[in-house]
Biopython code that builds the backbone (N, CA, C, O; Angstrom):
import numpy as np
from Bio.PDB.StructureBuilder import StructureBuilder

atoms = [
    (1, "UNK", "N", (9.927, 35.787, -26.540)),
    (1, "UNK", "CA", (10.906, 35.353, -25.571)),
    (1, "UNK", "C", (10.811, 33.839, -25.383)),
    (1, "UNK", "O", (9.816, 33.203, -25.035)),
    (2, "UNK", "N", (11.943, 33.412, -25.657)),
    (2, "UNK", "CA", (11.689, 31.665, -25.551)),
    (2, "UNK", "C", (11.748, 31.493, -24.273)),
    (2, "UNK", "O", (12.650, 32.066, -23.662)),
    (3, "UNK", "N", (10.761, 30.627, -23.530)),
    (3, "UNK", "CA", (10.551, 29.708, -22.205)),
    (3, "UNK", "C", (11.868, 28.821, -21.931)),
    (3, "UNK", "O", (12.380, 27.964, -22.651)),
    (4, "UNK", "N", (12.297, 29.353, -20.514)),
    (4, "UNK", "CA", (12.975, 28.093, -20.020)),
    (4, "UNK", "C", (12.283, 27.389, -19.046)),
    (4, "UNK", "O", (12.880, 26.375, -18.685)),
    (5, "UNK", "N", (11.222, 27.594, -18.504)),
    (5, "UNK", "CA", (10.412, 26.601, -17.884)),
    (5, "UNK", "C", (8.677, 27.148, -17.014)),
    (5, "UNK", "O", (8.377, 28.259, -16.579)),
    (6, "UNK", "N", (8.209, 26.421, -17.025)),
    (6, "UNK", "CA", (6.772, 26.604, -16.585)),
    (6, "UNK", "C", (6.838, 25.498, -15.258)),
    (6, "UNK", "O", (7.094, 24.294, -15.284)),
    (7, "UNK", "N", (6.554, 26.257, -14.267)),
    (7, "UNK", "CA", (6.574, 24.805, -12.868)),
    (7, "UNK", "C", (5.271, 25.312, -11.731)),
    (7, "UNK", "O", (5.282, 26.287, -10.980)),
    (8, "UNK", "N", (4.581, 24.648, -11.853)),
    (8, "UNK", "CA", (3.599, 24.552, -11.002)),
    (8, "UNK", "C", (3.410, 23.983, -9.629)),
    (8, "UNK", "O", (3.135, 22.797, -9.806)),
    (9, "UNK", "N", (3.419, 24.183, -8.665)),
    (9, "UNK", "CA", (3.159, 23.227, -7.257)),
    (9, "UNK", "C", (1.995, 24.020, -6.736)),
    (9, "UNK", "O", (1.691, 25.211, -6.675)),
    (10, "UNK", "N", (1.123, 22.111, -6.156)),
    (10, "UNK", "CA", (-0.447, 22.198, -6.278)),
    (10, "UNK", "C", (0.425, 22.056, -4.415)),
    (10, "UNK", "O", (1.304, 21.351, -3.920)),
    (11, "UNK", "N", (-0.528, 23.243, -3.913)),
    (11, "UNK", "CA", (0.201, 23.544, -1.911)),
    (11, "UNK", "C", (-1.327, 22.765, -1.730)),
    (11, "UNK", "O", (-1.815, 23.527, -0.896)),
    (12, "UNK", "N", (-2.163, 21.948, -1.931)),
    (12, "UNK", "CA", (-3.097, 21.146, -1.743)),
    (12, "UNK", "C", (-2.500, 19.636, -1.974)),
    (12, "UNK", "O", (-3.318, 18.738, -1.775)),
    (13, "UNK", "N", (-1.288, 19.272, -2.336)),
    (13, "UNK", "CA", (-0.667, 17.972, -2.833)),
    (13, "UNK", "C", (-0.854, 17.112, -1.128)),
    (13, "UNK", "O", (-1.041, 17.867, -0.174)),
    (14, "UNK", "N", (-0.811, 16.074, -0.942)),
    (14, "UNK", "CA", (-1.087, 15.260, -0.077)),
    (14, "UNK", "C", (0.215, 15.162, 0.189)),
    (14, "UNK", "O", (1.014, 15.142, -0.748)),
    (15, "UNK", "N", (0.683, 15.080, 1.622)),
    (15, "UNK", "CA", (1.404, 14.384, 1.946)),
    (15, "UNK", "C", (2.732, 15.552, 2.758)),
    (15, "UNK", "O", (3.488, 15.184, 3.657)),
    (16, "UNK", "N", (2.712, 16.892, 2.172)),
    (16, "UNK", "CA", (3.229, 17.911, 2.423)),
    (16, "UNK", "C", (2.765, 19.320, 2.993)),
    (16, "UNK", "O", (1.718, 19.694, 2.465)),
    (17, "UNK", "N", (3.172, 20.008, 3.739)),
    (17, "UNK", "CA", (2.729, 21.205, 4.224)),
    (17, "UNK", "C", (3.673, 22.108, 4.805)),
    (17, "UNK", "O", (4.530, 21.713, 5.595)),
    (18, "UNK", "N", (3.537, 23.552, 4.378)),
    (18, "UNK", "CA", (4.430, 24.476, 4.629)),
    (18, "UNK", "C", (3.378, 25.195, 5.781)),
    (18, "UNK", "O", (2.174, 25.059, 5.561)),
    (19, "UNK", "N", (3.750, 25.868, 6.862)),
    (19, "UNK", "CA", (3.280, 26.405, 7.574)),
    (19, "UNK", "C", (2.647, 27.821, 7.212)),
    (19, "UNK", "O", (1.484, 28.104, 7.501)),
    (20, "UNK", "N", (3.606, 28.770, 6.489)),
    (20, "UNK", "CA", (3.208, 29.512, 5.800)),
    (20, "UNK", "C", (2.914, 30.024, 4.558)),
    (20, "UNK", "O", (3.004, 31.178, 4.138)),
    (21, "UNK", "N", (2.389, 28.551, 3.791)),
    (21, "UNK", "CA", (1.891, 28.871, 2.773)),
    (21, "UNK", "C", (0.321, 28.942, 2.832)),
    (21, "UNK", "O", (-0.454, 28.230, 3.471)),
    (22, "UNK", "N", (0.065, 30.008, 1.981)),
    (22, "UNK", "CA", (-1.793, 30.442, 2.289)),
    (22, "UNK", "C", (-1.880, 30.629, 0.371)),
    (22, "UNK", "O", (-1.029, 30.719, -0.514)),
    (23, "UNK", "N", (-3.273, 30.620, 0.406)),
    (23, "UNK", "CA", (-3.650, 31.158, -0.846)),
    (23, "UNK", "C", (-2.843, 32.745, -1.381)),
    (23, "UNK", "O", (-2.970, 33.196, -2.519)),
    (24, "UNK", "N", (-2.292, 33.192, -0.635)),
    (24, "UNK", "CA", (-1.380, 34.250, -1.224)),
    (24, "UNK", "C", (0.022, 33.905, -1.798)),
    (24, "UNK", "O", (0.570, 34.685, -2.576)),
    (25, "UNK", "N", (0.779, 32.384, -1.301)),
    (25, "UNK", "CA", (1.443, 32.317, -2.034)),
    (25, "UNK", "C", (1.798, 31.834, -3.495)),
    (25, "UNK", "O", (0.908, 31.143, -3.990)),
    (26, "UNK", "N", (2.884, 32.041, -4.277)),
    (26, "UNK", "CA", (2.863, 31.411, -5.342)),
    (26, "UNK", "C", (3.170, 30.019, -5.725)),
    (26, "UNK", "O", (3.895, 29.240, -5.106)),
    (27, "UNK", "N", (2.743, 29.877, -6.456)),
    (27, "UNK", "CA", (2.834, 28.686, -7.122)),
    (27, "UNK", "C", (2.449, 28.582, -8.307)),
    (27, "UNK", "O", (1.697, 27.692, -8.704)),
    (28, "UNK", "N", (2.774, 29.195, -8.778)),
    (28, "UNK", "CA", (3.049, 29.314, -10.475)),
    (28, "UNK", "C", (4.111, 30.008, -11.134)),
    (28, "UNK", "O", (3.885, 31.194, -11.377)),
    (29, "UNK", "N", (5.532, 29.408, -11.576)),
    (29, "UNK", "CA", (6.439, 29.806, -12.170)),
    (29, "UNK", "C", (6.625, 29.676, -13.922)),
    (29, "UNK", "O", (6.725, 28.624, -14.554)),
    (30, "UNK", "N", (6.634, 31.042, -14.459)),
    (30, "UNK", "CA", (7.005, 31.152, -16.002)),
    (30, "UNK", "C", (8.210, 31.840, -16.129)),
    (30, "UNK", "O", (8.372, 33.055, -16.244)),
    (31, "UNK", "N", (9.131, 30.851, -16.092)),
    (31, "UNK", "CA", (11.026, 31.307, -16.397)),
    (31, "UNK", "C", (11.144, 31.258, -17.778)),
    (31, "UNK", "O", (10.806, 30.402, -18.595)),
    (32, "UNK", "N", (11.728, 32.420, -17.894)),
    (32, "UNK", "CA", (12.392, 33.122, -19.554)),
    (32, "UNK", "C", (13.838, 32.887, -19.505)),
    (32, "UNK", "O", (14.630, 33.192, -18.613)),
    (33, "UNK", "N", (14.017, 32.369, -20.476)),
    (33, "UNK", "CA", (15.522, 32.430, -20.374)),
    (33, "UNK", "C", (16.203, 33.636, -20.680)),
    (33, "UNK", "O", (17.395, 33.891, -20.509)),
    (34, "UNK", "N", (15.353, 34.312, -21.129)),
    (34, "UNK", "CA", (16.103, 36.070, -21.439)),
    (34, "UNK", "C", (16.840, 36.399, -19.330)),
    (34, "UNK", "O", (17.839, 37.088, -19.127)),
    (35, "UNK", "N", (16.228, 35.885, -18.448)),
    (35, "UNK", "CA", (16.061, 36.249, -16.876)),
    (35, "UNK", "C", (14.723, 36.392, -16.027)),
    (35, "UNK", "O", (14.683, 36.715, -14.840)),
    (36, "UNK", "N", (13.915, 36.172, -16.629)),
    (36, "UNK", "CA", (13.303, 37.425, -16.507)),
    (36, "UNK", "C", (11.792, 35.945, -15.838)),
    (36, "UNK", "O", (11.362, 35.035, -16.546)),
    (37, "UNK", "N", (11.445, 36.185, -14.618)),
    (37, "UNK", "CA", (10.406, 35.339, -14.017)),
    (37, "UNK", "C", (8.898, 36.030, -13.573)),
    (37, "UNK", "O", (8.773, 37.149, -13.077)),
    (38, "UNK", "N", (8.140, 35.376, -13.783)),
    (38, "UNK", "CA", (6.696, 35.346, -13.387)),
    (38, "UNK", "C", (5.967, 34.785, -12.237)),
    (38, "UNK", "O", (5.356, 33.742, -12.471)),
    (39, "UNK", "N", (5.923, 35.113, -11.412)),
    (39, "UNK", "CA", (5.322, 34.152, -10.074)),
    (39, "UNK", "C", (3.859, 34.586, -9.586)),
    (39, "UNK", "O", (3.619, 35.523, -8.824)),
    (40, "UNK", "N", (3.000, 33.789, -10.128)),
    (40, "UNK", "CA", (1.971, 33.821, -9.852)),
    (40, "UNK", "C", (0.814, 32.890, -9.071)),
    (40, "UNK", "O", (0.663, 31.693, -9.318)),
    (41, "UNK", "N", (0.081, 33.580, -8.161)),
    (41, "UNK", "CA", (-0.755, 33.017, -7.715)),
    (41, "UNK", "C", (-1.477, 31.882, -7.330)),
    (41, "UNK", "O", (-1.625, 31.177, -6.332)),
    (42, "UNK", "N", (-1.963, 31.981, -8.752)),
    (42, "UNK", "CA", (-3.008, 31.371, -9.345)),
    (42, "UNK", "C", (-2.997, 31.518, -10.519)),
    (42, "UNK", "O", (-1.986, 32.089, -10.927)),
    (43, "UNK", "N", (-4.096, 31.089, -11.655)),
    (43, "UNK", "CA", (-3.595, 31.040, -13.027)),
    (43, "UNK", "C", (-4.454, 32.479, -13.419)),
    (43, "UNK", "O", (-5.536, 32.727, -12.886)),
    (44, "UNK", "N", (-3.995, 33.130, -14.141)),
    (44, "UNK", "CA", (-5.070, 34.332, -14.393)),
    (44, "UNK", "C", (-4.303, 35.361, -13.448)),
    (44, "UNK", "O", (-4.288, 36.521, -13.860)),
    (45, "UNK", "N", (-3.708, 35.117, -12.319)),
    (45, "UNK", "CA", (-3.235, 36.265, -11.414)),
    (45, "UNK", "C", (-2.594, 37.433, -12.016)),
    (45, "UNK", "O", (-1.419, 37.501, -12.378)),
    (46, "UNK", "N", (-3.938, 38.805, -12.120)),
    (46, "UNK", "CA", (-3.390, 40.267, -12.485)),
    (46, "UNK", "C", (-2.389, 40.978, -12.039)),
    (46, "UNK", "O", (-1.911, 41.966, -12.595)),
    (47, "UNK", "N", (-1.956, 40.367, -10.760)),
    (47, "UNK", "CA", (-0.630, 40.867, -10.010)),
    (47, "UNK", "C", (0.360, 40.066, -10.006)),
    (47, "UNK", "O", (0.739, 39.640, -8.915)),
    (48, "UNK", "N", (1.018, 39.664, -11.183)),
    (48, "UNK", "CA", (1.477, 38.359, -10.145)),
    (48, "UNK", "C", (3.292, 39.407, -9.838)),
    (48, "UNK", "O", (3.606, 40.593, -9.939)),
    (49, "UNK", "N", (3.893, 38.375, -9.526)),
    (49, "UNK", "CA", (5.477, 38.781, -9.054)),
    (49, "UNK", "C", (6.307, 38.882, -10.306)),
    (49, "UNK", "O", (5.983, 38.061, -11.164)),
    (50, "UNK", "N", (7.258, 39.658, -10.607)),
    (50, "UNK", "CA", (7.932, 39.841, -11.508)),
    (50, "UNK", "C", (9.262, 40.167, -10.975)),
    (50, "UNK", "O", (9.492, 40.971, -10.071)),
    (51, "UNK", "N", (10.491, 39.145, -11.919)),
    (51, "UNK", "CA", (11.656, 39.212, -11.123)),
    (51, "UNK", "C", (12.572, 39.526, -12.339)),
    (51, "UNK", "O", (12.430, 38.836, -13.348)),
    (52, "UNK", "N", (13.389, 40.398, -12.321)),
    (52, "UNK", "CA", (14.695, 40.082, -13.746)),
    (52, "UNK", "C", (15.907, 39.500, -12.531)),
    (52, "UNK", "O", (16.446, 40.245, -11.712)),
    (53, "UNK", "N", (16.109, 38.326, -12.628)),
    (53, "UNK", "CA", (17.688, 37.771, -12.321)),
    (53, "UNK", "C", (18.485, 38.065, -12.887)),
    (53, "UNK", "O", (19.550, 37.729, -12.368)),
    (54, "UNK", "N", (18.606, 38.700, -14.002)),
    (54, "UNK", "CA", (20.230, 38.748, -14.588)),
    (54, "UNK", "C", (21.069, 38.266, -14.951)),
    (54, "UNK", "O", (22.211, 38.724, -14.993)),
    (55, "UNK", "N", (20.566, 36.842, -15.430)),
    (55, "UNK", "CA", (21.142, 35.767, -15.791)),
    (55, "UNK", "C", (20.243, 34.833, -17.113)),
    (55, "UNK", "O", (19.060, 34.957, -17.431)),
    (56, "UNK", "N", (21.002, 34.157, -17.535)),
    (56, "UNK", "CA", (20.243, 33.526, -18.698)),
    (56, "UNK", "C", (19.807, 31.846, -18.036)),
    (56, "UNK", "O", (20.568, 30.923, -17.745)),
    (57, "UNK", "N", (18.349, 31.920, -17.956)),
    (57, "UNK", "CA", (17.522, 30.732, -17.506)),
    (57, "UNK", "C", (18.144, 29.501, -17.846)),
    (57, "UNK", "O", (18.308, 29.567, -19.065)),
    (58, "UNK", "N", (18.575, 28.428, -17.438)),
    (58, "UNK", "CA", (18.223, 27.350, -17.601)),
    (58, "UNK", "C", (16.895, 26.572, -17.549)),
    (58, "UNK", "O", (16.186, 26.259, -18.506)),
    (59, "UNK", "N", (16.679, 26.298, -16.114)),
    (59, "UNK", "CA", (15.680, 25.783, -15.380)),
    (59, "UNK", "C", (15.279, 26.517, -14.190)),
    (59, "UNK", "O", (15.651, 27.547, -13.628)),
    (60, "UNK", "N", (14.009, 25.245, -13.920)),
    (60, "UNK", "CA", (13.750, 26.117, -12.739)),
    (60, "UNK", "C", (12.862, 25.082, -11.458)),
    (60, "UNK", "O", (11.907, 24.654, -12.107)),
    (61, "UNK", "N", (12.790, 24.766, -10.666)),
    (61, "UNK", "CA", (12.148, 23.710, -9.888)),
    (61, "UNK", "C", (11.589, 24.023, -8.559)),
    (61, "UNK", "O", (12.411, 24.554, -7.812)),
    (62, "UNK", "N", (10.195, 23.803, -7.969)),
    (62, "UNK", "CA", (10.292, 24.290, -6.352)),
    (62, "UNK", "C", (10.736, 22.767, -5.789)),
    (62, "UNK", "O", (10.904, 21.715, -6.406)),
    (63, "UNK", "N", (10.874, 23.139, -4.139)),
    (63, "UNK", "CA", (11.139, 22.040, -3.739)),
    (63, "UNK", "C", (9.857, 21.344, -3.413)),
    (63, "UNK", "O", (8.715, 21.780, -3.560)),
    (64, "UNK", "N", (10.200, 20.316, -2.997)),
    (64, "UNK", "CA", (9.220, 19.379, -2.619)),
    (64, "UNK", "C", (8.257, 20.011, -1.675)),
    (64, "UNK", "O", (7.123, 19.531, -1.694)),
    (65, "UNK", "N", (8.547, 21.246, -0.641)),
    (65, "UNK", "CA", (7.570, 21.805, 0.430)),
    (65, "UNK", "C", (6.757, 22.777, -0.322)),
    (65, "UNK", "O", (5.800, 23.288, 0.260)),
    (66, "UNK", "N", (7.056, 23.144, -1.720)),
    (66, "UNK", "CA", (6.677, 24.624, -2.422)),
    (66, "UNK", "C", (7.022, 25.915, -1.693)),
    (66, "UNK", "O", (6.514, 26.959, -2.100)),
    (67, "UNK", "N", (7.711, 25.926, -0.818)),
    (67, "UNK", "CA", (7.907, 26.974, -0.218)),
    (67, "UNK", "C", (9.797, 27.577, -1.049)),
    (67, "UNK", "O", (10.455, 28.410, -0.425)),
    (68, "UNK", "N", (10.109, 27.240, -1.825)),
    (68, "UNK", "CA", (11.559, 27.558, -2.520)),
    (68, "UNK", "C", (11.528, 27.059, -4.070)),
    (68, "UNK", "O", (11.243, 25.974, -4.578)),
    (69, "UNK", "N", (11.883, 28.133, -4.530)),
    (69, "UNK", "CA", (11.926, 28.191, -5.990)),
    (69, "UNK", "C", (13.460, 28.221, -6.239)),
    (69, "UNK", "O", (14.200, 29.161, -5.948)),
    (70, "UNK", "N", (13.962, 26.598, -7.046)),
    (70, "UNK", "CA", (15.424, 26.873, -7.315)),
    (70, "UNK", "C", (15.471, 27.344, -8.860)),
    (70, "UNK", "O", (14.737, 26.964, -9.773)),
    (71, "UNK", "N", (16.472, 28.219, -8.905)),
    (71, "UNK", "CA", (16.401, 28.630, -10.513)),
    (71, "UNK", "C", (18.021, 28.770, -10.749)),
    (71, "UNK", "O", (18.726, 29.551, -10.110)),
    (72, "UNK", "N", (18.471, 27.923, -11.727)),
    (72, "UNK", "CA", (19.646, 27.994, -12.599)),
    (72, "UNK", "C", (19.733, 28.375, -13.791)),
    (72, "UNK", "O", (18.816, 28.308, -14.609)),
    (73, "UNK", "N", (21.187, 28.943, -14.058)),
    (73, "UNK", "CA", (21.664, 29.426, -15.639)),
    (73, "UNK", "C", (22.943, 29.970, -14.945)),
    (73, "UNK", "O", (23.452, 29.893, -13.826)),
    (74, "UNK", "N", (23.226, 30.571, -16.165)),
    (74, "UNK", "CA", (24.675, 31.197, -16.446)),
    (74, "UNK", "C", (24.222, 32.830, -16.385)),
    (74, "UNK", "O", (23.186, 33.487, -16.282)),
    (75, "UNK", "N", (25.879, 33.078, -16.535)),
    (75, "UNK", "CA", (26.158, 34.480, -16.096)),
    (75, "UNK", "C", (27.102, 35.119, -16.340)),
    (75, "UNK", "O", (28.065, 34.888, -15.609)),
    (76, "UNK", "N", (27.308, 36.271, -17.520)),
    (76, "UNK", "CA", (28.792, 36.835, -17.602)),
    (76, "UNK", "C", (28.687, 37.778, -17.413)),
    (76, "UNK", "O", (27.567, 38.282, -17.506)),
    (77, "UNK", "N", (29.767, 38.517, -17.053)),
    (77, "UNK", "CA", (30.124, 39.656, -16.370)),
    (77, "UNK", "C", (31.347, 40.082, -17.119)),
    (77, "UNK", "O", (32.382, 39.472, -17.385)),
    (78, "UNK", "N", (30.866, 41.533, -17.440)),
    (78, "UNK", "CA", (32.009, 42.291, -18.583)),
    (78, "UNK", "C", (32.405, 41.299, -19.447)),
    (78, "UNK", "O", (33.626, 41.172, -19.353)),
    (79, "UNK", "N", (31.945, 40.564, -20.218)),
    (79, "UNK", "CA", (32.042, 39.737, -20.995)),
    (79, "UNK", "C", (33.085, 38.713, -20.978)),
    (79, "UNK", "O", (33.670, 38.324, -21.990)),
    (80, "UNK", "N", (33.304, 38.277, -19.749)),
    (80, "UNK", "CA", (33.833, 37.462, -19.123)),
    (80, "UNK", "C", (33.048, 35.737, -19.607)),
    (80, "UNK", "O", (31.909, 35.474, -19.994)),
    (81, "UNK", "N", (33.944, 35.075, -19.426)),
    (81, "UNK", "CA", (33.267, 33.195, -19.360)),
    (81, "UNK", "C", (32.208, 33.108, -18.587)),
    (81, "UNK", "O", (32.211, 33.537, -17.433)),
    (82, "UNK", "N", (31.009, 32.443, -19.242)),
    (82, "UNK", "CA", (30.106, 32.770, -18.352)),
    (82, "UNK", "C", (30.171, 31.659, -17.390)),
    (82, "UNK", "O", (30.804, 30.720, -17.873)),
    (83, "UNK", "N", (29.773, 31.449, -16.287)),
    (83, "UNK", "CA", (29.632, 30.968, -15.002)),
    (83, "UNK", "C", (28.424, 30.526, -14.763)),
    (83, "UNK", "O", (27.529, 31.268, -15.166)),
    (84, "UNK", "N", (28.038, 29.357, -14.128)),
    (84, "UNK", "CA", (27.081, 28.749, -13.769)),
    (84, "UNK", "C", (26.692, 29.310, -12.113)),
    (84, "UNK", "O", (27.485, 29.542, -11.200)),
    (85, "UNK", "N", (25.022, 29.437, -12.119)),
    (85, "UNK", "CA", (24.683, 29.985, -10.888)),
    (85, "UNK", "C", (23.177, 29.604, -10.535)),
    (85, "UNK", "O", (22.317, 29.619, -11.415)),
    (86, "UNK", "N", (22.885, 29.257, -9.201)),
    (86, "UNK", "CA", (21.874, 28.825, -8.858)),
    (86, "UNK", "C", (21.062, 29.886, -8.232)),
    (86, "UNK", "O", (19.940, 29.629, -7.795)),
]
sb = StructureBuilder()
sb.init_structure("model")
sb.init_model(0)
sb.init_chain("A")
sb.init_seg("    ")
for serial, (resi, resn, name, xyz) in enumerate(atoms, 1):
    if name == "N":
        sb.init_residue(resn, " ", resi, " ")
    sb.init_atom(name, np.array(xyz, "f"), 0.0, 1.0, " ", f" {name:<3s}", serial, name[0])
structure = sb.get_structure()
């Protein structure tokens, strides 16, 4: 499956803080462009989160707080033009 992106945010970065981010949240994203996401932990995490979006990956970015994961690509429907979606 080819990678549409690998994004990491260190919730130890200086300068920022989410209230409810703890060592349980993620911060480790592996986006497929097949849809299909990984959200993990930590690196090694045996559980991590598994998402199919339904859409074909572009990218993928958290914000600056790590608390929001934006993820874009396209999208067709009944084989319709595909459409751009965030």
């Amino acid at each position: 499956m080819p990678l549409a992106g690998i994004e990491w945010y260190d919730h130890n970065k200086q300068g920022f803080s989410y209230e409810d981010s703890s060592e349980h949240s993620a911060c480790l994203c592996i986006a497929y462009q097949c849809g299909r996401l990984q959200l993990m932990r930590k690196l090694g995490d045996t559980k991590p989160f598994l998402v199919d979006t339904g859409m074909f990956i572009k990218c993928c970015k958290w914000n600056p707080n790590g608390n929001v994961l934006g993820v874009c690509g396209s999208i067709s429907e009944n084989g319709s033009e595909p459409r751009g979606v965030i």
